[in-house]
gemmi code that builds the backbone of each chain (N, CA, C; Angstrom):
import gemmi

chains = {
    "A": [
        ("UNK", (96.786, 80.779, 106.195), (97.976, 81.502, 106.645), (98.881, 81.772, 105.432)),
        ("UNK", (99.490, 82.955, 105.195), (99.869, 83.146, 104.477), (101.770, 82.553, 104.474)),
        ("UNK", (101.921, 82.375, 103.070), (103.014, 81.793, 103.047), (104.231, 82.273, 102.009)),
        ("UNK", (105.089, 82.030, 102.544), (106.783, 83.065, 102.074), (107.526, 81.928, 102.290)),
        ("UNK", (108.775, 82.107, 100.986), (109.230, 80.658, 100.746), (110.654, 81.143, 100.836)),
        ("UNK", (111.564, 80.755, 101.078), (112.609, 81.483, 100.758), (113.826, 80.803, 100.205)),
        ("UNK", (114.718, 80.614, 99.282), (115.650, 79.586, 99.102), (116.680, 80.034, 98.502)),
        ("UNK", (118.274, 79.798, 99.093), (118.695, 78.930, 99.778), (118.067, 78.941, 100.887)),
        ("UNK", (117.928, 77.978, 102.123), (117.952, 78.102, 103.609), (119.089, 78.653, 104.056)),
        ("UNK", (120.340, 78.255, 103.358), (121.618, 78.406, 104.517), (122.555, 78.542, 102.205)),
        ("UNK", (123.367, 79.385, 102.494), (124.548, 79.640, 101.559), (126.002, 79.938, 101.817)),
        ("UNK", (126.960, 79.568, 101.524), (128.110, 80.107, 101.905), (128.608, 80.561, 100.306)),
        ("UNK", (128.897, 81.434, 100.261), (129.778, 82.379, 99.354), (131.267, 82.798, 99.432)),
        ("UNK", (132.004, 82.750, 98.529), (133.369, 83.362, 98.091), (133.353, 85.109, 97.694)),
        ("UNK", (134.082, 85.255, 98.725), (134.538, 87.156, 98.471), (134.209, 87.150, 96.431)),
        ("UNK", (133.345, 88.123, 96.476), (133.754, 88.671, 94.809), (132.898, 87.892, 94.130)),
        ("UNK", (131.828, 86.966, 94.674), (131.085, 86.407, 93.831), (129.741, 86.724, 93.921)),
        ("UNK", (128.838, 86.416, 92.975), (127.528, 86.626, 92.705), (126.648, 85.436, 93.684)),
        ("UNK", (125.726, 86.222, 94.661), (124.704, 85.489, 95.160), (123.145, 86.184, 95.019)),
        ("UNK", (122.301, 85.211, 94.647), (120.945, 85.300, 94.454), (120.238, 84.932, 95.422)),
        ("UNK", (119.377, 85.483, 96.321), (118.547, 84.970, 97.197), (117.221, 84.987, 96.554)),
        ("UNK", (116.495, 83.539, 96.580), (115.138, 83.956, 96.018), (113.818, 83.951, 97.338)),
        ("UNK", (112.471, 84.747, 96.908), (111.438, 84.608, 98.071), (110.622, 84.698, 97.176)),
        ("UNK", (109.558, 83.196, 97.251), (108.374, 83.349, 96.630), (106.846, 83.476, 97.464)),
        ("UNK", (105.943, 84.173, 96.995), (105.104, 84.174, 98.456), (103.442, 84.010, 97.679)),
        ("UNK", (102.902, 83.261, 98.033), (101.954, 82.266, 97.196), (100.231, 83.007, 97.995)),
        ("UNK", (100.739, 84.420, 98.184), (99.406, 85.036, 98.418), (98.830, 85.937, 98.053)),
        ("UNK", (99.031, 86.249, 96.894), (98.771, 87.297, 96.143), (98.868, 88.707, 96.564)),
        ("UNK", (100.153, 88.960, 97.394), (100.387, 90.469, 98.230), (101.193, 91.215, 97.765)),
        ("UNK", (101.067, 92.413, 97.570), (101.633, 93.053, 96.823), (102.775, 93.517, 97.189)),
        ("UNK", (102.788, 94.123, 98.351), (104.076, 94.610, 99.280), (105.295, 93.149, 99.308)),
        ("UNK", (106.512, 93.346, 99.174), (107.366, 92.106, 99.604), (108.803, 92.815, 99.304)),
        ("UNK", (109.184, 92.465, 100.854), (110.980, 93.252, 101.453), (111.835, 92.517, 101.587)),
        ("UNK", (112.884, 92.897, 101.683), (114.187, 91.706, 102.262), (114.705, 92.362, 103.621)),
        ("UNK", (114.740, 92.224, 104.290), (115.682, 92.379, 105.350), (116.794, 91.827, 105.920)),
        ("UNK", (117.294, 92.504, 106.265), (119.028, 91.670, 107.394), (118.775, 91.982, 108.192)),
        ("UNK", (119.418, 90.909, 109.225), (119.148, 90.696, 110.953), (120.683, 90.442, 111.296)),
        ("UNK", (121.099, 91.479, 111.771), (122.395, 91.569, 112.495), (122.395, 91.992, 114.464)),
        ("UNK", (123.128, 91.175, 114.941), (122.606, 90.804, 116.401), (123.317, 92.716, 116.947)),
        ("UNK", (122.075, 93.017, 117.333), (122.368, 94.713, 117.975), (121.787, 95.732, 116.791)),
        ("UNK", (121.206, 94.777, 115.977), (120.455, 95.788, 114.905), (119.101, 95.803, 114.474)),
        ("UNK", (118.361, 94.544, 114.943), (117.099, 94.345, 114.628), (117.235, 93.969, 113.419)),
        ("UNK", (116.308, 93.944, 113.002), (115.701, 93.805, 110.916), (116.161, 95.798, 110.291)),
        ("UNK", (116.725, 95.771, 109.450), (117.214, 96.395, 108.687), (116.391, 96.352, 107.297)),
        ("UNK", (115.762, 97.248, 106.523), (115.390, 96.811, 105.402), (115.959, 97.362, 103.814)),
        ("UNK", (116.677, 96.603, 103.300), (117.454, 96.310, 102.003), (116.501, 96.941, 101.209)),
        ("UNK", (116.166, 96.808, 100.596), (114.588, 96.691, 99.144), (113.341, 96.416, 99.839)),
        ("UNK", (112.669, 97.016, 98.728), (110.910, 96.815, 98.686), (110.565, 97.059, 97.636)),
        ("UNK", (109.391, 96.556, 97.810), (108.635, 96.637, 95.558), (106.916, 96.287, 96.512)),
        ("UNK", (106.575, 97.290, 95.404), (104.965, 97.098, 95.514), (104.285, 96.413, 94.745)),
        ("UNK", (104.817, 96.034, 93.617), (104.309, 95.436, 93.178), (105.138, 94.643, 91.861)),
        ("UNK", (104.599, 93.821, 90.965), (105.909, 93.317, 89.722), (106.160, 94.375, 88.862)),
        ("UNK", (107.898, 94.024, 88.999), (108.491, 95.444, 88.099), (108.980, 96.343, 88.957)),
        ("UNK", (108.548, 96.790, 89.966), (108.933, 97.927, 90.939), (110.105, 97.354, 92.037)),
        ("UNK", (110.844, 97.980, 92.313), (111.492, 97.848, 93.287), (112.195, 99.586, 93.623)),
        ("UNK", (111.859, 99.390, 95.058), (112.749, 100.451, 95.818), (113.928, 100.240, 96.841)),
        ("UNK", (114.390, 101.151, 96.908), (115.537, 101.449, 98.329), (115.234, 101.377, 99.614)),
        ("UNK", (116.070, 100.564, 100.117), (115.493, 100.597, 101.850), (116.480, 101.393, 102.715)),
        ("UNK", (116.752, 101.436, 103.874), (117.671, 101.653, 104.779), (119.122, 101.440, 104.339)),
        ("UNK", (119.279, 100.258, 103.497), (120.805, 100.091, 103.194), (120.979, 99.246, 101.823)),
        ("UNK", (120.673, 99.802, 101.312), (120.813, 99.561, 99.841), (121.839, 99.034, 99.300)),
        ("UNK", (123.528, 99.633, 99.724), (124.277, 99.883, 98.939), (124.952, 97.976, 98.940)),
        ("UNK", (124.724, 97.651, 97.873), (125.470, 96.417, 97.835), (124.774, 95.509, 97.311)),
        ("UNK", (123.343, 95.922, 97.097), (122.459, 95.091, 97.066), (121.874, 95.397, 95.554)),
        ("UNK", (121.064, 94.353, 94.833), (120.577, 94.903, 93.991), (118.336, 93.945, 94.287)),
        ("UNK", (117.512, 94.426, 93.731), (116.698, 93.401, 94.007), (115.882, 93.297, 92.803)),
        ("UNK", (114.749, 92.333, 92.053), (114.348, 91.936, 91.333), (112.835, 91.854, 91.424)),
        ("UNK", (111.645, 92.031, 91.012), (110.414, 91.582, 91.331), (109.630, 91.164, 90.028)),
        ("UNK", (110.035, 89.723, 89.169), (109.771, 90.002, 88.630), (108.280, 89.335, 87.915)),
        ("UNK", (107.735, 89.104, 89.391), (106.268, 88.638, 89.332), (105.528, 89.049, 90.460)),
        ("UNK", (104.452, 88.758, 90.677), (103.552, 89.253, 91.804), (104.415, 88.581, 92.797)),
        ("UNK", (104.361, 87.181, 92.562), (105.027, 85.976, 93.340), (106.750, 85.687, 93.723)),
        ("UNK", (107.143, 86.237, 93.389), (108.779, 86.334, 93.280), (109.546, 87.551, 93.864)),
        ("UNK", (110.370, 88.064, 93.984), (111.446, 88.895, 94.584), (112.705, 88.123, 94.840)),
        ("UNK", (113.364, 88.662, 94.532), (114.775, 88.235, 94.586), (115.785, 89.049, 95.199)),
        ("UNK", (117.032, 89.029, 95.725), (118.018, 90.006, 96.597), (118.861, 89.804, 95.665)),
        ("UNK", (120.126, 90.448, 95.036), (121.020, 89.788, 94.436), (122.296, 90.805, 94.779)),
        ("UNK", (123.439, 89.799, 94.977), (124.472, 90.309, 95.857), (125.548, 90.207, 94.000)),
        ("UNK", (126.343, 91.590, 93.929), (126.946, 90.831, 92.551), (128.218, 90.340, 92.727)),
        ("UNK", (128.965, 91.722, 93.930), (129.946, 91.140, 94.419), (130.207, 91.062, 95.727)),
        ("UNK", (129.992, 89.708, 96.254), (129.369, 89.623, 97.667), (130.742, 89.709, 98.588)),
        ("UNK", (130.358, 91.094, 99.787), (131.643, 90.713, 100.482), (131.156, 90.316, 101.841)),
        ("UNK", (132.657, 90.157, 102.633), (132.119, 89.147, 103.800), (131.222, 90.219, 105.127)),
        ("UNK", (130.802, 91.695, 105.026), (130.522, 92.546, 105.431), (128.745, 92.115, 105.397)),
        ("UNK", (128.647, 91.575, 104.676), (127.718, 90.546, 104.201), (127.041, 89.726, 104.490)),
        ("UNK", (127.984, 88.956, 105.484), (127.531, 87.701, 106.012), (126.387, 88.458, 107.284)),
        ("UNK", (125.337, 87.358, 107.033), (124.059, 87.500, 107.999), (123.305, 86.893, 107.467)),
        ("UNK", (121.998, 86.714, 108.025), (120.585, 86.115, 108.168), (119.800, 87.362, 107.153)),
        ("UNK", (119.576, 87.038, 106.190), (118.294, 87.669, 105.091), (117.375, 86.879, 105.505)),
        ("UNK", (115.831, 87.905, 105.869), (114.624, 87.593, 105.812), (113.936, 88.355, 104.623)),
        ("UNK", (112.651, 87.500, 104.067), (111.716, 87.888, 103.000), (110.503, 88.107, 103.707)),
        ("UNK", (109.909, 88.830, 103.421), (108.688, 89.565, 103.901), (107.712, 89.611, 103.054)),
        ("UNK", (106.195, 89.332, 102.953), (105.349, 90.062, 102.029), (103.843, 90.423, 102.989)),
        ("UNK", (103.616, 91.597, 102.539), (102.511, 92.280, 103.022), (101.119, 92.996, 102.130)),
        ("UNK", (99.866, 92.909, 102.617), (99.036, 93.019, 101.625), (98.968, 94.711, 100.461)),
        ("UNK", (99.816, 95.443, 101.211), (99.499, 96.627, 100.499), (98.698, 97.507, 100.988)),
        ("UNK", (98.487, 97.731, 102.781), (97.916, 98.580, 103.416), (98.576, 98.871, 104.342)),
        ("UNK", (98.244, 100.368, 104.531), (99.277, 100.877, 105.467), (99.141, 100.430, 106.990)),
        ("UNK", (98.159, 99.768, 107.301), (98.229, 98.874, 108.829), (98.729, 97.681, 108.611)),
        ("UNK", (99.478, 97.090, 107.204), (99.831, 95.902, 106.605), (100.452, 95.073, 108.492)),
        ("UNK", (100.002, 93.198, 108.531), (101.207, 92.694, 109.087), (101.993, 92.313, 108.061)),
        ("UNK", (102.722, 91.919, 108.515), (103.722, 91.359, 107.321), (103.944, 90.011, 107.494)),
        ("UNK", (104.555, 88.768, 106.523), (104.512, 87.371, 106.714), (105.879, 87.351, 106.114)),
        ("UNK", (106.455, 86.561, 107.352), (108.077, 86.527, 106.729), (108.680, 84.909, 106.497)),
        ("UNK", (109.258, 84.862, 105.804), (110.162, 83.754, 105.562), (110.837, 83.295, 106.585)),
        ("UNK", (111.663, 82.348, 106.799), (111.826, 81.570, 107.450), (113.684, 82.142, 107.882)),
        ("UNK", (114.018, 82.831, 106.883), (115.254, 83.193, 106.919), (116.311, 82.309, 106.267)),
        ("UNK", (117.535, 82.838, 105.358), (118.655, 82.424, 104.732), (119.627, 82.658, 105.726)),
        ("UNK", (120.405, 82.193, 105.567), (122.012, 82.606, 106.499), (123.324, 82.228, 105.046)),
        ("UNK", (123.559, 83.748, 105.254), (124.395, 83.679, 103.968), (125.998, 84.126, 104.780)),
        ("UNK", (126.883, 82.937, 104.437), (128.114, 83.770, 104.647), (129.255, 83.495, 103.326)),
        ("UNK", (129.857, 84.530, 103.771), (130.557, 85.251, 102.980), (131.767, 85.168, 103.186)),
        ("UNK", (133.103, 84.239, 102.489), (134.229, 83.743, 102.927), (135.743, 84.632, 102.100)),
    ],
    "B": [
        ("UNK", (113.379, 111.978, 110.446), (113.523, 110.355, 110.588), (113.057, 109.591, 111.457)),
        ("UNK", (112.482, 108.584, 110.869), (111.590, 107.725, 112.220), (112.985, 106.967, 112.819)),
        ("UNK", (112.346, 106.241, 114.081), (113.343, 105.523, 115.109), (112.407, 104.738, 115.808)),
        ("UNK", (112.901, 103.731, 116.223), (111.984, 102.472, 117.065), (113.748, 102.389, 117.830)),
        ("UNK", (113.127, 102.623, 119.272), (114.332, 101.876, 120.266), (113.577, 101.045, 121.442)),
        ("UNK", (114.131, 100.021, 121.466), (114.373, 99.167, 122.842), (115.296, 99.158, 123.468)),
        ("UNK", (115.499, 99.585, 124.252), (116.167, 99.732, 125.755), (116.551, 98.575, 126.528)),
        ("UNK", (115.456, 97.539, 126.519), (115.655, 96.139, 127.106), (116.145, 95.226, 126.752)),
        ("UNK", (117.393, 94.964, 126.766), (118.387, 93.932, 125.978), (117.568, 92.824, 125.911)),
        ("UNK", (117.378, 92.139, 127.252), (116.848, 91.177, 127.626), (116.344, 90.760, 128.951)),
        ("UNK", (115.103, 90.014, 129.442), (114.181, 90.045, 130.173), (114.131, 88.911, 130.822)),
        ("UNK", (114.205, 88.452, 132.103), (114.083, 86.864, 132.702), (112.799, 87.262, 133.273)),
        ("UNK", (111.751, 86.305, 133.414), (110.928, 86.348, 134.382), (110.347, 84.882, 134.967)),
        ("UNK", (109.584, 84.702, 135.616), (109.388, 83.310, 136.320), (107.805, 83.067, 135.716)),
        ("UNK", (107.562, 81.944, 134.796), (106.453, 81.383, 134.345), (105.204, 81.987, 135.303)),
        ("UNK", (103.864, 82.293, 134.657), (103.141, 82.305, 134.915), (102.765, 83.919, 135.886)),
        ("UNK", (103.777, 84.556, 135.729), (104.161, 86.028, 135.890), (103.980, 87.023, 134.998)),
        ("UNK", (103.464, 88.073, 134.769), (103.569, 89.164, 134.013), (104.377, 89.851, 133.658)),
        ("UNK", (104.917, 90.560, 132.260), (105.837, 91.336, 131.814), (105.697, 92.065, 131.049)),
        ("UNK", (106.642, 93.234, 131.189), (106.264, 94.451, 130.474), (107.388, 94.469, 129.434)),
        ("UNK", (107.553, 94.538, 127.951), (108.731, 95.372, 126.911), (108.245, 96.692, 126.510)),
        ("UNK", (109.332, 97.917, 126.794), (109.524, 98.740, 126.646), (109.871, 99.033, 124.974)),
        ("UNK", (109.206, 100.260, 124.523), (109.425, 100.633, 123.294), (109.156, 102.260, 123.188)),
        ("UNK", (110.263, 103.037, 122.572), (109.703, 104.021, 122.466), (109.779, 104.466, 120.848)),
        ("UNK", (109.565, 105.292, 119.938), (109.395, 105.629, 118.859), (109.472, 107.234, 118.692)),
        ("UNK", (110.226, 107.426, 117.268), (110.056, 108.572, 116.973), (109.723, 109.071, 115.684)),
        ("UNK", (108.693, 109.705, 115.312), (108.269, 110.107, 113.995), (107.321, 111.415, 114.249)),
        ("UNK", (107.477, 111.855, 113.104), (107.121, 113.254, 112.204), (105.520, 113.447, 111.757)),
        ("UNK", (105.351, 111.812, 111.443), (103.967, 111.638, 111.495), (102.981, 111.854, 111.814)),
        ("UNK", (101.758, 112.421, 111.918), (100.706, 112.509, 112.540), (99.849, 111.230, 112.598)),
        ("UNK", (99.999, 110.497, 111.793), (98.920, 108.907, 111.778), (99.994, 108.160, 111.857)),
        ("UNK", (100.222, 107.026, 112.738), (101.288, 105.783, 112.278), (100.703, 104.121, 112.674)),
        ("UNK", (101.742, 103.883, 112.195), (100.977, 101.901, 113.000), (102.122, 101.301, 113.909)),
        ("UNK", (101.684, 100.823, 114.851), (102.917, 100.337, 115.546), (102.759, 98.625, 115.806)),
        ("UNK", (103.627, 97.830, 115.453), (103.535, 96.972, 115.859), (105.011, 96.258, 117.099)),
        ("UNK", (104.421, 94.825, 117.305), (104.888, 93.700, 118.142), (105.385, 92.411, 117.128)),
        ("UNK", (106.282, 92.282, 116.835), (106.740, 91.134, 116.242), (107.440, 89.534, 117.334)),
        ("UNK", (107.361, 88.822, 117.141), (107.799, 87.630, 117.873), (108.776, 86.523, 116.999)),
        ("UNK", (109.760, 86.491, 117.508), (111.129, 85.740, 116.826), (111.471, 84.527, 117.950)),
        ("UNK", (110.319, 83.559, 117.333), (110.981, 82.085, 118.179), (112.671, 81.540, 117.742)),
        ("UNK", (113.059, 80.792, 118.865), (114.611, 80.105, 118.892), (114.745, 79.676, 117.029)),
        ("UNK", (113.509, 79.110, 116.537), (114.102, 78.389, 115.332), (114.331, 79.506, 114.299)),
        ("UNK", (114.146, 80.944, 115.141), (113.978, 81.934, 113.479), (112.919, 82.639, 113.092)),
        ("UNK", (111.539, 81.933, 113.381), (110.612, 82.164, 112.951), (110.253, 83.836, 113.269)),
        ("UNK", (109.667, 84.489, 112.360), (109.584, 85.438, 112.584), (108.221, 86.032, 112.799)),
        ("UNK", (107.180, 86.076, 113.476), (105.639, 86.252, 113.507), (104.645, 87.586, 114.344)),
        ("UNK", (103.756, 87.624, 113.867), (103.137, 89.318, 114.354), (102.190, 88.537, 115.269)),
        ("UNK", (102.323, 90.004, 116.301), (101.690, 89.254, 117.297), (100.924, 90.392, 117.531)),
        ("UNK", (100.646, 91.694, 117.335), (99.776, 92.890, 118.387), (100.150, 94.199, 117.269)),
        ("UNK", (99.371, 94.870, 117.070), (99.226, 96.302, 116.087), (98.326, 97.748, 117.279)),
        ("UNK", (99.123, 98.613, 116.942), (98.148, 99.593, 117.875), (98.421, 100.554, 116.778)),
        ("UNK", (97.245, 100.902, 116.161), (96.507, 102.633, 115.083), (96.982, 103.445, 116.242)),
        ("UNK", (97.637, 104.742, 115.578), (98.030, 105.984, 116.592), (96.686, 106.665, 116.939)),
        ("UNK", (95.681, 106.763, 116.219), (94.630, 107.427, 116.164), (93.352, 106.936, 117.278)),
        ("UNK", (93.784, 105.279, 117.328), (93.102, 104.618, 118.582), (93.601, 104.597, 119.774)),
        ("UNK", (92.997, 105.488, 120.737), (92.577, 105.759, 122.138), (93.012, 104.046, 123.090)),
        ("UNK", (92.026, 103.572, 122.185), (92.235, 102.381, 122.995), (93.451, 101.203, 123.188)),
        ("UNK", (93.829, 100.479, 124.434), (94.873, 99.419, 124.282), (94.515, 98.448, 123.125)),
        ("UNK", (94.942, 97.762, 122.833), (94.723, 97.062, 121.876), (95.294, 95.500, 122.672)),
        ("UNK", (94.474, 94.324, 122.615), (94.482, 93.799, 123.071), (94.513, 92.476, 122.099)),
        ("UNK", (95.220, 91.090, 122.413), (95.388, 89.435, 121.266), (95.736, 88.733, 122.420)),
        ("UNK", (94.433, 88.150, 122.598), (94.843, 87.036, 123.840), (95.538, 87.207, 124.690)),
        ("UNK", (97.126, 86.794, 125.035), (97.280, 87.072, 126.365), (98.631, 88.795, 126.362)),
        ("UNK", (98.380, 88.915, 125.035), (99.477, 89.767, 124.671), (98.665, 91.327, 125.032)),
        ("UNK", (98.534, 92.164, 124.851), (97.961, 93.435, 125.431), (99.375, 94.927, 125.324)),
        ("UNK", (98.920, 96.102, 124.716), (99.699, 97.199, 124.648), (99.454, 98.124, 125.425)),
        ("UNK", (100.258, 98.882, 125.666), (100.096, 100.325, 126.862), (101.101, 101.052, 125.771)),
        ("UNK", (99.717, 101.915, 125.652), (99.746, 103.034, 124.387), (100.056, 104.282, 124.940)),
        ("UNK", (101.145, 105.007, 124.921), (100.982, 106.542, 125.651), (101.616, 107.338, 124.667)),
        ("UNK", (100.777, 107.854, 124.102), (101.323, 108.809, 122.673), (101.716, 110.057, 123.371)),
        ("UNK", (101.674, 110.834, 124.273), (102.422, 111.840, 124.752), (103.661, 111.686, 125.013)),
        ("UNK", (103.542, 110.149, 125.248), (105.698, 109.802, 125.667), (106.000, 109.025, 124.632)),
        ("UNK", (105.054, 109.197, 123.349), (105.766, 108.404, 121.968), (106.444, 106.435, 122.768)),
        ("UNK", (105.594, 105.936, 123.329), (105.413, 104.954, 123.964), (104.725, 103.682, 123.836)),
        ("UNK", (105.289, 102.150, 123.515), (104.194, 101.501, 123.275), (104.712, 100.497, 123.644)),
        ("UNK", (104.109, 99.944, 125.151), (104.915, 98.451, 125.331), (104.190, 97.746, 125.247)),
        ("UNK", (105.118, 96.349, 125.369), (104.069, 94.852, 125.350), (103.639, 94.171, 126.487)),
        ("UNK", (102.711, 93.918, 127.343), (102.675, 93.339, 128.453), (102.144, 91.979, 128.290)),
        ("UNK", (102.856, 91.113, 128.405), (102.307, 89.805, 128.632), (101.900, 89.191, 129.875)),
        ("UNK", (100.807, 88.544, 129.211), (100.338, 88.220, 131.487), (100.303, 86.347, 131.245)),
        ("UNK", (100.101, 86.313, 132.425), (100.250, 84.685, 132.508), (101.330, 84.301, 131.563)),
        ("UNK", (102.868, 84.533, 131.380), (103.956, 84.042, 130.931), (103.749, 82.564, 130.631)),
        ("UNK", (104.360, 82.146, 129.633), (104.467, 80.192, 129.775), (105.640, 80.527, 129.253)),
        ("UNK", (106.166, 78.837, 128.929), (107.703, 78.802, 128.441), (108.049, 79.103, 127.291)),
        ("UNK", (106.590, 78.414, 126.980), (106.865, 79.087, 124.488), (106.493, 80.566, 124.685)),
        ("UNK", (106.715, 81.308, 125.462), (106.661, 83.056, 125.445), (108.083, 83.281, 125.274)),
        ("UNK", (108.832, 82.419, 125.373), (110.715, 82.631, 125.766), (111.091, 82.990, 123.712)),
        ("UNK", (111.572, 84.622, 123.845), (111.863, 84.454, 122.469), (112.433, 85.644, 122.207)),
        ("UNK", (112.360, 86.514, 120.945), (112.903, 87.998, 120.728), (111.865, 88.781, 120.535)),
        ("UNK", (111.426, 89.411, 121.131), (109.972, 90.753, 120.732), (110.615, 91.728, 120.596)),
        ("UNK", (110.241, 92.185, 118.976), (110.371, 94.106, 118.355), (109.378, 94.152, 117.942)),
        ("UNK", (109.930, 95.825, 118.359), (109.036, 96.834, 118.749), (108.986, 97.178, 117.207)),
        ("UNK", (108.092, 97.812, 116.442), (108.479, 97.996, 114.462), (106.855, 99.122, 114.587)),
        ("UNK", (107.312, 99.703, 113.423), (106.492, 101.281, 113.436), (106.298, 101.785, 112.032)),
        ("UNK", (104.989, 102.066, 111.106), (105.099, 102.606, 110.096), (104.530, 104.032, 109.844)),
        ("UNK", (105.102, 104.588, 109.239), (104.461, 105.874, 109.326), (103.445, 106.259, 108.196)),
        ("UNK", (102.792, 107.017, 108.075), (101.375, 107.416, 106.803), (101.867, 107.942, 106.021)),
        ("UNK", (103.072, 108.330, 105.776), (103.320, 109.425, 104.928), (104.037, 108.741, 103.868)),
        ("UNK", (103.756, 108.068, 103.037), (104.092, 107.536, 101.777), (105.208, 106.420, 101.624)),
        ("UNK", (106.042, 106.270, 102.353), (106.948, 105.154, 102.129), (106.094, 104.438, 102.813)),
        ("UNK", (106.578, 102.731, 102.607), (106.048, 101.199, 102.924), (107.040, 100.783, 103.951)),
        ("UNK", (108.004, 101.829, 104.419), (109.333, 101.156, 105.434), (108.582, 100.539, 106.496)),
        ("UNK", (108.812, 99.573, 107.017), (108.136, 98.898, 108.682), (109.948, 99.067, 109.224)),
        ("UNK", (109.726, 99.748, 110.196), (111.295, 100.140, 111.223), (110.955, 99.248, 112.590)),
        ("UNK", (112.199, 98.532, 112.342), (112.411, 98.197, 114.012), (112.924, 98.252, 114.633)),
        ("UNK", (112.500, 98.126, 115.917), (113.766, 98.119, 117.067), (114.803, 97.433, 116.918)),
        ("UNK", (115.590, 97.059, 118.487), (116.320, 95.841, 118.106), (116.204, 94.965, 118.881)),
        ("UNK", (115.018, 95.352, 119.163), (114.753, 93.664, 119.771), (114.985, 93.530, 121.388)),
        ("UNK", (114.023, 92.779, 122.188), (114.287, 92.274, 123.716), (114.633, 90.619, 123.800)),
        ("UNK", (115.025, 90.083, 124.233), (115.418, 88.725, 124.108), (114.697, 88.261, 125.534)),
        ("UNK", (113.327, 87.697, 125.813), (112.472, 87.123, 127.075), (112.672, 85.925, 127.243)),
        ("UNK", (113.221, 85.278, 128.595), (113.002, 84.441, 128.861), (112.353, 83.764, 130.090)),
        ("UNK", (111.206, 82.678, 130.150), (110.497, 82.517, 131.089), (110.981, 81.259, 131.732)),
        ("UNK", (111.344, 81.652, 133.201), (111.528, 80.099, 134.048), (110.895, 79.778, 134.634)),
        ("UNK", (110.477, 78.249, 134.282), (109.651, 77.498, 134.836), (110.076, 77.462, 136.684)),
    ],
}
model = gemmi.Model(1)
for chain_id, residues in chains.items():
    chain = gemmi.Chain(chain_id)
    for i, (resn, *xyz) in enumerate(residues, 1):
        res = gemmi.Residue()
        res.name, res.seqid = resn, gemmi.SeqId(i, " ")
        for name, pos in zip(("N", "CA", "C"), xyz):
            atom = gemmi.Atom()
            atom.name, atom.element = name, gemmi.Element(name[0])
            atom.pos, atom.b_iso = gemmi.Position(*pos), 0.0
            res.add_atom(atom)
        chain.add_residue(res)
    model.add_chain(chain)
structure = gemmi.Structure()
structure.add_model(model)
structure.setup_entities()
């Protein structure tokens, strides 16, 4: 079974500061997303990267920056985090086919004070 | 622009009963993938059922099963024989062929089964 790591579990943040979410995923898949889960919105998706080095734009980009800078790694990074913010980030990674499932993390809960 | 909606906030039914989640979808696409995701109480987030637009057939995972109707851009989940670990959040999520990697989802039905 494939596996997605995600850390912090749980963060609380100060208006105006820098937060890093990391997701490591120990299956050699190329596809790997971040999403937010806001209650009346489903999963939302932030970033995606196909592979190390790449990263793209998702649905809602703006605020976000993201990192890939291994097969195994992806990162979310908030620079100046506001409380608009606060929610549940999930990490995702998928093999790189377009019938991909996807294997998600366990989820962060980041708020934003 | 694609779209995944659920309609069904949320679902009670009585153990050991059958149920249907509603999903409908919209895309531009001619080939897409649709899936069923499952969000237990602790978070967990897990795939449960995939239906190819191009396959005719339901697509069927143990007790989980789809009703595919591509003329009404349509794809629900029917679960049969309900138990209590069925109690959770199911979205509806959809990708399309045409070059982006986006997986879109609904927002979700919230099921719960009483014993």
């Amino acid at each position: 079974e494939a596996a997605v790591t995600q850390s912090p579990r749980n963060k609380v943040a100060v208006t105006g500061g820098k937060v890093t979410l990391s997701c490591n995923q120990t299956n050699n898949h190329n596809n790997m997303y971040w999403y937010r889960q806001d209650t009346g919105h489903g999963l939302r998706l932030i970033h995606y990267s196909y592979g190390a080095g790449s990263t793209e734009k998702g649905d809602i980009p703006d605020g976000y920056k993201a990192s890939r800078p291994s097969q195994e790694n992806f990162s979310l990074i908030l620079e100046l985090a506001t409380p608009s913010q606060t929610s549940v980030y999930f990490c995702a990674s998928g093999p790189g086919v377009s019938n991909e499932r996807l294997f998600f993390g366990h989820g962060t809960k980041l708020s934003v004070l | 622009a694609q779209k995944v909606t659920q309609t069904q906030t949320s679902i009670s039914v009585m153990e050991k009963t059958t149920v249907t989640m509603d999903c409908v979808y919209e895309t531009q696409d001619s080939s897409y993938f649709l899936f069923w995701y499952k969000q237990t109480a602790s978070g967990e987030i897990v795939f449960l059922i995939r239906q190819d637009s191009y396959k005719k057939e339901n697509a069927t995972v143990g007790h989980y099963s789809l009703n595919f109707q591509k003329p009404k851009s349509s794809i629900g989940l029917i679960i049969t024989a309900t138990q209590i670990e069925d109690s959770a959040v199911y979205f509806c999520a959809m990708r399309g062929s045409s070059g982006s990697w986006q997986l879109i989802f609904g927002s979700g039905t919230q099921l719960t089964v009483m014993p």
